[in-house]
BAMAR-247987 format. One line per 5 residues: their letters; for each residue x, z, y negated of N, C-alpha, C, O. Coordinates in pm, 1 decimal. Each point is the difference from the previous one (the first is absolute). Layout:
REM BAMAR-247987
a	X/Z/Y/X/Z/Y/X/Z/Y/X/Z/Y ~ ...
***
This chain:
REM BAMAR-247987
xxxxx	881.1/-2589.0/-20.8/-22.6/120.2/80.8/-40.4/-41.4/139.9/-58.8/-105.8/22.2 ~ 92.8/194.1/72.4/-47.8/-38.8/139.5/-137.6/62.7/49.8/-58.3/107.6/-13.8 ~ 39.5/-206.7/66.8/-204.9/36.6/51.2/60.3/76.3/152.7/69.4/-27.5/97.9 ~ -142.0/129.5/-150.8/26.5/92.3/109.7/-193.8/29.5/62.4/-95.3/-63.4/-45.4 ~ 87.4/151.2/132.6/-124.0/-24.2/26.5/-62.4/126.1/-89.8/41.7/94.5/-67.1
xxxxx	-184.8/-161.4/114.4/-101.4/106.7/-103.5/14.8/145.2/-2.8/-0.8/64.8/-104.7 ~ 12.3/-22.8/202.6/26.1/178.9/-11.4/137.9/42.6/-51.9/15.8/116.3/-37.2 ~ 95.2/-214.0/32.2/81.3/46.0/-59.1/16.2/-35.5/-148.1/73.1/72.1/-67.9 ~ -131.9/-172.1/14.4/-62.8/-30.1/-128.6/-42.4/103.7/-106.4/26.1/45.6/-111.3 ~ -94.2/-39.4/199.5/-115.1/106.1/-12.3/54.9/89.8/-77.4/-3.9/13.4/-122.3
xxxxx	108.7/108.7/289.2/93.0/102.4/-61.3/56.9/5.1/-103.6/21.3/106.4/-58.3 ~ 15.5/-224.5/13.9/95.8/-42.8/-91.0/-70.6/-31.2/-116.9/56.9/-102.7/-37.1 ~ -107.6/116.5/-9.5/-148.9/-71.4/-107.3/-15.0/168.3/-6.0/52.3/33.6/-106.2 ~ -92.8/61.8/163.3/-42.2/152.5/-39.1/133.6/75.9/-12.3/-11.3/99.3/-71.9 ~ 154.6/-121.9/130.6/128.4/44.4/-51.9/56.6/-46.8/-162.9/73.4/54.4/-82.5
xxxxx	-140.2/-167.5/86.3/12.7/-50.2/-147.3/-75.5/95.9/-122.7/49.5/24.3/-110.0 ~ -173.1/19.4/156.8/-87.9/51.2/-135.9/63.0/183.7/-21.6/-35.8/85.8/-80.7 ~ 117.2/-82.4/167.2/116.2/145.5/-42.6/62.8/-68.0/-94.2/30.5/-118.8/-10.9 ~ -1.1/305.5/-121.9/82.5/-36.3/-106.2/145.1/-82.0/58.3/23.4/24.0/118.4 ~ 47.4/-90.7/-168.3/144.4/-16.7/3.7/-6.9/-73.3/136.8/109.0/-25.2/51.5
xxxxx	-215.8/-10.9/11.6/36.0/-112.6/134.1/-37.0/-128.2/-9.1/-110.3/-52.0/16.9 ~ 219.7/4.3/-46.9/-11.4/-213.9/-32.0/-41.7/3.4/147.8/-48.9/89.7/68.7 ~ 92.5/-246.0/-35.9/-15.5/-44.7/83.3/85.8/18.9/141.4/-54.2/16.8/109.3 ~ 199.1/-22.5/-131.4/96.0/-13.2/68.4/-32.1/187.7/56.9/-9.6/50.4/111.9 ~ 4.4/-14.0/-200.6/-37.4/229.5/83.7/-86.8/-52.6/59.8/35.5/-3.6/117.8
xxxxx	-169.3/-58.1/-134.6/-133.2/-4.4/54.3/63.7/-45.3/140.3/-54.0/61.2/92.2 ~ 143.5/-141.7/-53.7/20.9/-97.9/94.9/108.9/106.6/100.4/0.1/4.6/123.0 ~ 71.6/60.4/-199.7/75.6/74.8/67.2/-63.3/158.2/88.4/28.8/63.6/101.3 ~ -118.5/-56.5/-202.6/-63.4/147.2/43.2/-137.9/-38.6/145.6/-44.8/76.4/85.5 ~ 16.4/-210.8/-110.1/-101.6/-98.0/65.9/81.7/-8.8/141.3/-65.9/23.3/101.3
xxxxx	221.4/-59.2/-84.9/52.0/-78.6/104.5/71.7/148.9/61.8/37.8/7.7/116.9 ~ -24.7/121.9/-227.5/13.0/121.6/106.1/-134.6/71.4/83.5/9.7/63.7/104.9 ~ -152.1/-95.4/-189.1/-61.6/49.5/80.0/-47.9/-59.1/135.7/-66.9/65.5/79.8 ~ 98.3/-168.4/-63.5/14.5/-113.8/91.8/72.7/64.4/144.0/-46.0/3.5/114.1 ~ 192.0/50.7/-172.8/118.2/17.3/114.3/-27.3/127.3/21.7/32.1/47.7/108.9
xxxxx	-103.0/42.0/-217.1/-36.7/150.6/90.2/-18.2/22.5/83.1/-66.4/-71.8/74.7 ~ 108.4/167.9/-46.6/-122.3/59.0/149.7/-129.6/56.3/-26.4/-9.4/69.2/-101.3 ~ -77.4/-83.2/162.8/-150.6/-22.4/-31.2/-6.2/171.2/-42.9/-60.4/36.3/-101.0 ~ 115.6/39.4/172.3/14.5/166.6/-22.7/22.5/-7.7/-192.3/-96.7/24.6/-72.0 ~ 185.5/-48.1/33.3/46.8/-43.6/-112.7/-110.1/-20.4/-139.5/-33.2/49.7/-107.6
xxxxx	6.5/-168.1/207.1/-137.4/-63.5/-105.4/-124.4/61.8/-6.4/-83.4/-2.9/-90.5 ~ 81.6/60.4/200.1/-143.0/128.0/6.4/13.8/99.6/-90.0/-95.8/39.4/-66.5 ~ 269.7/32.8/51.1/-0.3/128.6/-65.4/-40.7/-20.9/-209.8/-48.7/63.2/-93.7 ~ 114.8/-201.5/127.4/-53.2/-65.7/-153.1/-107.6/-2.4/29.8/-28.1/118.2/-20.0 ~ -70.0/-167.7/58.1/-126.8/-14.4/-24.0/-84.7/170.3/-44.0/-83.8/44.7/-78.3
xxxxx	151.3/-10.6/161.0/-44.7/169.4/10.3/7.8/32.7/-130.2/-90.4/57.4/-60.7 ~ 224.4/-100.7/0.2/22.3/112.5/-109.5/-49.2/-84.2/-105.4/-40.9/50.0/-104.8 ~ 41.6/-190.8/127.1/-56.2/-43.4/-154.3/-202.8/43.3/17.8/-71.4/-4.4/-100.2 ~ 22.2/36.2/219.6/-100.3/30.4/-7.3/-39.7/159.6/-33.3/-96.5/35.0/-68.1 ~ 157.0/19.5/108.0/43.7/153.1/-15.7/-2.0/38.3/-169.5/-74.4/79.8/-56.9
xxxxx	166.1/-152.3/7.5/22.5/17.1/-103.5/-103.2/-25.1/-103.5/2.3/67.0/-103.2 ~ -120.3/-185.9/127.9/-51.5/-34.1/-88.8/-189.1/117.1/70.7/-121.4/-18.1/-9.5 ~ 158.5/61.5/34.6/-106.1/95.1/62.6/45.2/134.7/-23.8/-99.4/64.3/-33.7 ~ 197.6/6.5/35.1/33.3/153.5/2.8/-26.4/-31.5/-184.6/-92.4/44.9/-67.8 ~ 229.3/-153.3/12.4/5.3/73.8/-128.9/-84.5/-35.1/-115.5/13.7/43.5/-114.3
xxxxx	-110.4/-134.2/159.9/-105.9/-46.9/-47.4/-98.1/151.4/13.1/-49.9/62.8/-93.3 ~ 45.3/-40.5/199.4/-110.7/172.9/16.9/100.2/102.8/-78.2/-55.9/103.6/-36.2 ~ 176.3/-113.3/8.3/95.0/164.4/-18.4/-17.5/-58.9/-168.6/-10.5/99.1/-72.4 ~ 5.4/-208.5/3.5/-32.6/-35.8/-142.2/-116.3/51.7/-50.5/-7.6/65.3/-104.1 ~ -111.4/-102.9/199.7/-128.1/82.6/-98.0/-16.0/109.7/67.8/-114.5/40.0/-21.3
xxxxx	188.6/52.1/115.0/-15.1/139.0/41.2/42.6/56.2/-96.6/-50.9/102.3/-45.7 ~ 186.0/-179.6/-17.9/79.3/52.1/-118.3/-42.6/26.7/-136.0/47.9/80.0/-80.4 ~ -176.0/-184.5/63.6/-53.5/-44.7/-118.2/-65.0/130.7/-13.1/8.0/80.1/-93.1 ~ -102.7/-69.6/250.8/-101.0/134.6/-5.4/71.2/82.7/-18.3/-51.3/77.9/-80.3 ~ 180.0/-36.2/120.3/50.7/119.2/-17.4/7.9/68.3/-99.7/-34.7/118.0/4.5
xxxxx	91.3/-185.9/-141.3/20.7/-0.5/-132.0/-177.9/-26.0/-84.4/-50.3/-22.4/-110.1 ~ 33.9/32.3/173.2/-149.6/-65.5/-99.4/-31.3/170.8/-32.4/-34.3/35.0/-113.0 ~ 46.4/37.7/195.9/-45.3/147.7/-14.1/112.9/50.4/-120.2/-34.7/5.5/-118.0 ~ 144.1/22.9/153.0/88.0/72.3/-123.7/-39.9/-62.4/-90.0/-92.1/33.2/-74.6 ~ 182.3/-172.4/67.3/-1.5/-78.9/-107.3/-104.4/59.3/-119.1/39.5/61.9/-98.8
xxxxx	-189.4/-95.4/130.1/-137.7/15.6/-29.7/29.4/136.8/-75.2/-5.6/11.7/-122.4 ~ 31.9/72.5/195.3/43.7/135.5/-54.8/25.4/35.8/-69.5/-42.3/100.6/-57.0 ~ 144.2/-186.9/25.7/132.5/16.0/-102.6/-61.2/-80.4/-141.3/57.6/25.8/-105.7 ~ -168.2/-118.2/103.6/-47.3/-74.5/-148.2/-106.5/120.2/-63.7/-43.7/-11.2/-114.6 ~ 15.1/103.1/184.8/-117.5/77.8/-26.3/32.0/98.6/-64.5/-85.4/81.8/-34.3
***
């Protein structure tokens, strides 16, 4: 394998621990975020942060939601 430097290592080492990404995806998905345009790589950042914040809160809004009928409905 080729020694590439640490931050792209790196990338490539956390593209790996996704289901279904060996090495060679890790390296490919690693060497596109590279050639992006920084606009690009921001809107990912956005949404993988976005995502783990909205539907993380809309899961136990959901939980609460149902806790009332649900409850209802064993009684």
């Amino acid at each position: 394998m080729l020694d590439y430097a640490e931050p792209v290592t790196k990338l490539i080492d956390e593209f790996k621990r996704l289901p279904s990404i060996g090495q060679k995806s890790a390296q490919r998905l690693a060497f596109y975020i590279l050639r992006a345009p920084e606009a690009d790589v921001e809107r990912l950042i956005e949404a993988l942060h976005e995502v783990k914040q909205r539907i993380r809160q809309s899961l136990s809004l959901l939980c609460v939601a149902f806790t009332g009928p649900l409850s209802a409905l064993r009684d």
